[in-house]
C-alpha positions in Angstrom: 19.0 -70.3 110.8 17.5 -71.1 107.6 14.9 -73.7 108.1 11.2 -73.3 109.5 12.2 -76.2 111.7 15.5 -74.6 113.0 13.4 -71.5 114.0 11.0 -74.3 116.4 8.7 -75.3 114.2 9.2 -78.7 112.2 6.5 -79.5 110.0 7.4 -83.2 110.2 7.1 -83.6 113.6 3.9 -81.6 114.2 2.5 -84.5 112.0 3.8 -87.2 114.4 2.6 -85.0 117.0 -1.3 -84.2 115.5 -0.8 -88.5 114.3 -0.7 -89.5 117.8 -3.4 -86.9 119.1 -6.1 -87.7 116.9 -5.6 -91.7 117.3 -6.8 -90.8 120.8 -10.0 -89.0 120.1 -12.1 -92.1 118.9 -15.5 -91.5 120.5 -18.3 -90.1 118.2 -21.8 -89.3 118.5 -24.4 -92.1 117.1 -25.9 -90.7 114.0 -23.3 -88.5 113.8 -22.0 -87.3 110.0 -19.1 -85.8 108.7 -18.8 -85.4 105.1 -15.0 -84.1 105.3 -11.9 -85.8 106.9 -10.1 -84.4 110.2 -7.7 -82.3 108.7 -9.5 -80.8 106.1 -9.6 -77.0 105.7 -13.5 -76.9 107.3 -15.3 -80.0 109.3 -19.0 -80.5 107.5 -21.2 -81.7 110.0 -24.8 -82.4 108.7 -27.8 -80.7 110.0 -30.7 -81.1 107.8 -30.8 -80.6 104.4 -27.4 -78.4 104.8 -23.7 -79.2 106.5 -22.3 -77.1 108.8 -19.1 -75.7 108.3 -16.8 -75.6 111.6 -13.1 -74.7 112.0 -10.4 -72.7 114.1 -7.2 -71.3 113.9 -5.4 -68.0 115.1 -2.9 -65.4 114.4 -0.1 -66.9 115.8 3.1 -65.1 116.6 2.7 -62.1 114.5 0.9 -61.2 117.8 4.4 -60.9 118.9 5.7 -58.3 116.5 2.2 -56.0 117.0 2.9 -56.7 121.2 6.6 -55.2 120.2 5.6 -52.6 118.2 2.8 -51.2 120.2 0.1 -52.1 116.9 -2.4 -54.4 117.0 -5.3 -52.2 114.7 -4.9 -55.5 112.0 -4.5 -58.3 114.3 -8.5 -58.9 114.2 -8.8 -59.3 110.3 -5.4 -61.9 110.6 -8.1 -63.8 113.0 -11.0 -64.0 111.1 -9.3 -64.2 107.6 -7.3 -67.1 108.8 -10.9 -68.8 110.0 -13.1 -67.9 107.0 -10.4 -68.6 104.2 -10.7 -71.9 105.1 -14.4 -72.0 105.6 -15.1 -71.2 102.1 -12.6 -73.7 100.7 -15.5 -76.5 101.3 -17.6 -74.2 99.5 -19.1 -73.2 102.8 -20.5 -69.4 103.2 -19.3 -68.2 106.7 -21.8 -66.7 109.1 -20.7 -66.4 112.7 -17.4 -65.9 114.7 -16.8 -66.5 117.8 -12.6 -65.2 119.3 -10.6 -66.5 121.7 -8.4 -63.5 123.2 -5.6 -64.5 126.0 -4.0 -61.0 127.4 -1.8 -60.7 130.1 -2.4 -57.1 130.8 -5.4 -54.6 130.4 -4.4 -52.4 127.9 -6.7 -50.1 126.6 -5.5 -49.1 123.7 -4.7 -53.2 122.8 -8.5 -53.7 123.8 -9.6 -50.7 121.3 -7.4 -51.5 118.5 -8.1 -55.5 118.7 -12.1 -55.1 118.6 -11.9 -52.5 115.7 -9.9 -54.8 113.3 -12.1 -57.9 114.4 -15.3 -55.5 113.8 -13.7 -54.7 110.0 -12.7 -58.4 109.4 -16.4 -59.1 110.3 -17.4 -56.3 107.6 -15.0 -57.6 104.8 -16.0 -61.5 105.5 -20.1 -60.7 105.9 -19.5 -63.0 109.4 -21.6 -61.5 112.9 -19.1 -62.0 115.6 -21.8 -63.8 117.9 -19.7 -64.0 121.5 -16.0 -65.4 122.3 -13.7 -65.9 125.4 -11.2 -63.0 126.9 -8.8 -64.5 129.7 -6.3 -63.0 131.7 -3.5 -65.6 132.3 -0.7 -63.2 132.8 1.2 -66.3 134.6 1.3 -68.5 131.3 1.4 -65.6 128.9 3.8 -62.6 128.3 2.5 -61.5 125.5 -1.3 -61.7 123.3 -2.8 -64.6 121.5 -5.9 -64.0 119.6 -7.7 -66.9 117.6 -11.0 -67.9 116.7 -13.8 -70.2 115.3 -15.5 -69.7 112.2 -19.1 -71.3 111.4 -20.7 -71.8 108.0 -23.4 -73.5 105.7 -23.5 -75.0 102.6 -26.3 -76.9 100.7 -25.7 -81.0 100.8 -24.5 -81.8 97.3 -22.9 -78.7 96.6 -20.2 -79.1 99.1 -16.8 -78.6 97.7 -14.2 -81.4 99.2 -11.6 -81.8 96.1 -12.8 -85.2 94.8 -14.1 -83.6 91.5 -10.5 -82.4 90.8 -9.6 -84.2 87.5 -6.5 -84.4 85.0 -6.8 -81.3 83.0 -7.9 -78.7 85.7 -6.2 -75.6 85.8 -5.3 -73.5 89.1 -6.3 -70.0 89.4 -4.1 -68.3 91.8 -5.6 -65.3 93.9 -2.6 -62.9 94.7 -1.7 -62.4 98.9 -1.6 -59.4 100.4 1.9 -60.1 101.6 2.7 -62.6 104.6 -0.3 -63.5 105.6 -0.3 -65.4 109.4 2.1 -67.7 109.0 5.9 -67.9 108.9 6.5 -65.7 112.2 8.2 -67.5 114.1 11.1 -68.0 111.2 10.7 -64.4 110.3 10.9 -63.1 114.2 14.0 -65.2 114.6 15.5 -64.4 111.4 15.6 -60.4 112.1 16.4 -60.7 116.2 19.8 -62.9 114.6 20.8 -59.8 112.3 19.7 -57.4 114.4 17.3 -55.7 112.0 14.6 -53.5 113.7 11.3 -53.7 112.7 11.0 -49.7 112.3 13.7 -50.1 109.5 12.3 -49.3 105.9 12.1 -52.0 103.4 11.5 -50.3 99.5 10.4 -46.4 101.9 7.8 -48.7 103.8 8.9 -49.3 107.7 9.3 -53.2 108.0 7.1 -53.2 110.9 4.0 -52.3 108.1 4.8 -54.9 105.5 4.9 -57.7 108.6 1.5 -56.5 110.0 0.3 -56.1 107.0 -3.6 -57.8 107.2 -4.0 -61.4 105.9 -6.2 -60.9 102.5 -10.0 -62.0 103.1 -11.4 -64.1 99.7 -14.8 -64.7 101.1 -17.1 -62.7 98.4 -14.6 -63.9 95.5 -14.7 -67.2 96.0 -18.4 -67.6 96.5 -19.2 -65.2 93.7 -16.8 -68.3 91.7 -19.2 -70.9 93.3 -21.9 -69.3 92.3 -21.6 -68.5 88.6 -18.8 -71.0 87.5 -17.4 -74.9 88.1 -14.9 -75.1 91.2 -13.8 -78.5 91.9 -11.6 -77.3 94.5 -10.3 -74.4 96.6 -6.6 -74.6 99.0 -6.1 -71.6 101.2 -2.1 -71.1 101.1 -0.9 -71.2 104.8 1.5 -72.5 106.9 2.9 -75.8 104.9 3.5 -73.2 101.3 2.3 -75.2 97.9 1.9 -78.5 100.5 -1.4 -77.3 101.3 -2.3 -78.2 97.7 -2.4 -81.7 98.0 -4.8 -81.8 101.2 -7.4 -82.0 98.2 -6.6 -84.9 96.1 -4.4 -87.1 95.0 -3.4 -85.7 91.8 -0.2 -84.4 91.1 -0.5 -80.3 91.1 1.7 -78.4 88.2 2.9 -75.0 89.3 4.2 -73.6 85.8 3.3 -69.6 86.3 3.8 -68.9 89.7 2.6 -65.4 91.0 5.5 -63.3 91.3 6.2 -62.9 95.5 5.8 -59.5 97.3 9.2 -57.6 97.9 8.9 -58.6 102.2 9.9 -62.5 100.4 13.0 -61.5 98.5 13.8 -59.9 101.6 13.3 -62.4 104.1 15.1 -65.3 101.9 18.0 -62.5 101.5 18.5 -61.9 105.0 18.0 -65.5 105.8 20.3 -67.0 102.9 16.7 -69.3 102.8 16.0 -71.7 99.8 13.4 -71.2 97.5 12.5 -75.1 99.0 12.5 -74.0 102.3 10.6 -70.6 101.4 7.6 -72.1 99.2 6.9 -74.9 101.6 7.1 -72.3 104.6 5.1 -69.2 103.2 2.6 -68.3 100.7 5.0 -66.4 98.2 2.2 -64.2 96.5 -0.4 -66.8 96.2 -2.7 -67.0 99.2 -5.6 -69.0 97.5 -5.7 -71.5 94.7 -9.1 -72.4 92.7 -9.1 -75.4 91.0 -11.8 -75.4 87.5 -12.3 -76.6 84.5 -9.9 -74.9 81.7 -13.1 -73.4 80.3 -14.3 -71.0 83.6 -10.3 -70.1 84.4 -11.0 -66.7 82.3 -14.2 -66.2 84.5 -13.0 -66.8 88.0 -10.1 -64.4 87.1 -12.5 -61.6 86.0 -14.5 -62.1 89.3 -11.4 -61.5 91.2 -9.6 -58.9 89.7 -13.5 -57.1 89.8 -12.9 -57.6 93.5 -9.6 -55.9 94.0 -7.4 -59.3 93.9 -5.4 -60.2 90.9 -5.3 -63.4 89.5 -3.9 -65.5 87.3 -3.4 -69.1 86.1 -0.6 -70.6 87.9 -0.9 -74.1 86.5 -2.6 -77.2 85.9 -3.5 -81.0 87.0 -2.0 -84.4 85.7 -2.6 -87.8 86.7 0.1 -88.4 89.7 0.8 -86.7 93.6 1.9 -83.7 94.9 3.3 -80.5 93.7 6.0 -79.6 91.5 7.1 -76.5 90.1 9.4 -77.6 87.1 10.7 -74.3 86.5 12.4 -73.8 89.8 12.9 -77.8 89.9 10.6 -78.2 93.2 8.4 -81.0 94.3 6.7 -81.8 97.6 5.0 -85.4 97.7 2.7 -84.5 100.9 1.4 -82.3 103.2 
């Protein structure tokens, strides 16, 4: 097994699949404004003099590995990170949070662990968790699935959507804190075929650690970017690799520095016998958001994040053209 899509989940065909949804859902208020395409990172709905910034997504099954391992004190930050990552990448400053928690079970200790990471991913993102939805469905579940909405705000007319994005932009990568949420289901498969346990140590960490490792929250360094420099445009790296960079324009996106990936990457494509195709349009490989400026504020929105904790470098730059390439290791991907 060496593919995302051998492991269940094709990237092609979840397009055909989300194609044929959304032609469906046609009806739309009167009056009604959206200043960003379905499939954007964040919806902006208008209200006012400001758009509200609305989107959702979940963990995914790296619940599976914390319901194997008995661990689920990280599982909350995955939920929110993976919600207000892409809230700020419209230039939108997250607010609210509401979760979505399906559980099978009552554990306690689950319960405990779950509301304690979701009350430190609230800290770290500056978002009130306002109210959500627990259900117990322990005849469609046999596990946990935890996901969530994120809400935001952003002044009309400083919204960030990508169409600023011009030839001669560079992209400042922020550096992942390993995995992030996506990828499980390749990685889960990977290790149950060589029969690698997750309490084996990778580099005198157990594996179990580096895979539940907490998706990195950007929130305060992207804003403070916003705030004291040009950003024409901001791609959290998640499921879909470097792909996710041309959900902002349609310019052609030059990876010639990538960030160098964590050591649970080497591994994975080791174990896997994965190509470096298959692994940087599946995973983030060390780069889990992607600012694109003006050459001339690169230096700045480097110094804000490495201030912060995250380093960062530039990664590469913008021509006329579509998609992504990365000469060096003679990739390309044409779309998302």
């Amino acid at each position: 097994m060496k593919t995302y899509a051998e492991a269940g989940v094709d990237i092609d065909k979840k397009g055909i699949f989300l194609d044929i949804l959304l032609r469906e859902i046609k009806y739309k208020k009167k009056g009604f404004r959206m200043a960003t395409p379905i499939g954007h990172y964040s919806s902006l709905i208008k209200f006012g003099d400001y758009y509200i910034a609305i989107n959702t997504d979940g963990v995914g099954t790296k619940m599976l590995i914390a319901d194997d391992v008995g661990k689920w004190d990280t599982v909350g930050i995955d939920a929110i990170a993976m919600n207000v990552n892409d809230t700020v990448c419209v230039g939108a400053e997250p607010f609210a949070f509401v979760d979505y928690l399906i559980i099978r079970d009552y554990n306690t200790k689950k319960a405990r662990e779950i509301g304690r990471s979701l009350n430190q991913g609230a800290m770290d993102a500056g978002v009130t968790i306002v109210g959500g939805e627990t259900a117990v469905m322990p005849d469609m579940v046999n596990g946990t699935d935890l996901s969530g909405t994120s809400i935001g705000y952003v002044e009309i007319g400083k919204e960030i959507t990508g169409r600023k994005i011009r030839k001669g932009d560079v992209i400042v990568g922020l550096e992942s804190s390993g995995l992030h949420s996506n990828g499980f289901t390749l990685v889960r498969k990977l290790l149950k075929e060589k029969n690698i346990d997750y309490s084996e140590k990778i580099g005198g960490t157990k594996l179990y650690n580096l895979l539940l490792k907490p998706t990195r929250i950007y929130v305060s360094t992207v804003l403070e970017s916003i705030r004291n420099t040009e950003v024409h445009g901001i791609a959290h790296i998640t499921g879909g690799g470097l792909r996710n960079l041309t959900r902002l324009s349609r310019n052609l996106f030059v990876i010639t520095d990538p960030i160098k990936p964590h050591r649970i990457f080497n591994f994975i494509m080791e174990v896997g016998d994965i190509d470096l195709r298959e692994m940087y349009q599946t995973f983030n490989m060390g780069m889990g958001m992607a600012l694109i400026v003006p050459e001339d504020y690169s230096k700045d929105v480097i110094g804000i994040s490495i201030k912060n904790g995250i380093g960062a470098k530039v990664v590469g730059h913008v021509e006329n053209g579509k998609g992504v390439s990365v000469p060096q290791l003679n990739l390309f991907y044409e779309h998302y």
